[in-house]
C-alpha positions in Angstrom: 22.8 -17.8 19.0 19.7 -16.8 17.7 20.0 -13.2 19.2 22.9 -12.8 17.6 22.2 -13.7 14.3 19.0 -11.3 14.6 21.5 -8.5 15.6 23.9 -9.0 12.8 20.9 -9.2 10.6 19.9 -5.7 11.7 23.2 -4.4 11.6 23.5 -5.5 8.0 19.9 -3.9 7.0 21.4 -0.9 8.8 24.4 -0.6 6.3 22.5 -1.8 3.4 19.7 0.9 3.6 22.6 3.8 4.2 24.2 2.7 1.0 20.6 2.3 -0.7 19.9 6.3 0.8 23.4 7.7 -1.0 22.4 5.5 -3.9 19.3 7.3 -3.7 20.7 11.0 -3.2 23.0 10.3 -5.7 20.0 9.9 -8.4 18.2 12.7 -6.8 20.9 15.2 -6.9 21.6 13.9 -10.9 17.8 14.5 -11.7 17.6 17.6 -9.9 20.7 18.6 -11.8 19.4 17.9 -15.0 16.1 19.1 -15.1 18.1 22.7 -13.3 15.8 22.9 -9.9 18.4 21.6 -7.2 15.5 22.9 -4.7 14.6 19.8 -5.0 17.4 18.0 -4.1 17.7 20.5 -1.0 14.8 19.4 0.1 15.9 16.0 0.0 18.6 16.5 2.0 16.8 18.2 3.9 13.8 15.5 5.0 16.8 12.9 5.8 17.0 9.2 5.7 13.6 7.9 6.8 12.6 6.3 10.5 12.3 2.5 10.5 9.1 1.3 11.9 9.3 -1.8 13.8 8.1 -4.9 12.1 5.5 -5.8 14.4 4.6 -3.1 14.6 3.4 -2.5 11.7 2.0 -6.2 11.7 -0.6 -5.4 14.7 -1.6 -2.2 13.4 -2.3 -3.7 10.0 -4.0 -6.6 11.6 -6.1 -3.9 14.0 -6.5 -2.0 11.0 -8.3 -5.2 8.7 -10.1 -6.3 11.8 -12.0 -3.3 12.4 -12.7 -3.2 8.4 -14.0 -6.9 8.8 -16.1 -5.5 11.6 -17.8 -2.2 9.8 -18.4 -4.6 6.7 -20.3 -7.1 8.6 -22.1 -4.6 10.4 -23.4 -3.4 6.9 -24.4 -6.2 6.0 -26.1 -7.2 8.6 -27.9 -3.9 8.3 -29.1 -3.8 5.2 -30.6 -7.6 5.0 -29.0 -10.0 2.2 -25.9 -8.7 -0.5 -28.8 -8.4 -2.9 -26.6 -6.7 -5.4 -24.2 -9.3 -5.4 -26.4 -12.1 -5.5 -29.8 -11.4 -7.4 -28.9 -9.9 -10.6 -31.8 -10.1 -13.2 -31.1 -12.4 -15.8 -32.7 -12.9 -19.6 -34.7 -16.0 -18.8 -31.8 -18.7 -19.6 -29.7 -18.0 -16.6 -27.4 -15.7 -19.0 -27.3 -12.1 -17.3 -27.9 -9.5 -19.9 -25.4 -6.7 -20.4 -26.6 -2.9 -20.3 -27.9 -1.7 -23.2 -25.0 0.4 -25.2 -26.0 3.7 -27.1 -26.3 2.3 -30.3 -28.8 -0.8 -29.5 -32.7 0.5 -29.2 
């Protein structure tokens, strides 16, 4: 049951991003029109509907992707002691950070 409601599912995204490409050609060809380059709507045509990616895909290589950014981050830190920048800004006295002085202020 469940395979089959997964297939009609991709079957409908199937038909629904067709009609979303002509929808899409459609505008394209009317701008192109307009503004008098229809090069550009040739080249439209031309590139064709986009590939699909696979959904998990996508999901592993994202999750690769923010892992080894996790990694190279720690690793930075770790290199270069504390966050001190983030964590020991100078302050006035009272706890209040001060702002940087503007042009106009001596």
């Amino acid at each position: 049951m469940r395979q089959k409601l997964r297939h009609g599912l991709n079957v409908l995204s199937a038909v629904v991003r067709h009609l979303l490409w002509a929808l899409m050609c459609g505008l394209v060809a009317a701008g192109s029109g307009w503004c008098g380059r229809p090069d550009i709507y040739a080249a439209w045509r031309e590139a064709g509907l986009p590939a699909r990616r696979h959904p998990t895909e996508d999901e592993s290589a994202t999750r690769r992707y923010a892992t080894r950014g996790i990694a190279e981050i720690e690793a930075f830190l770790a290199g270069h002691g504390s966050a001190r920048g983030l964590t020991d800004r100078p302050s006035g006295g009272n706890g209040v950070e001060q702002s940087p002085p503007t042009l106009g202020e001596p």
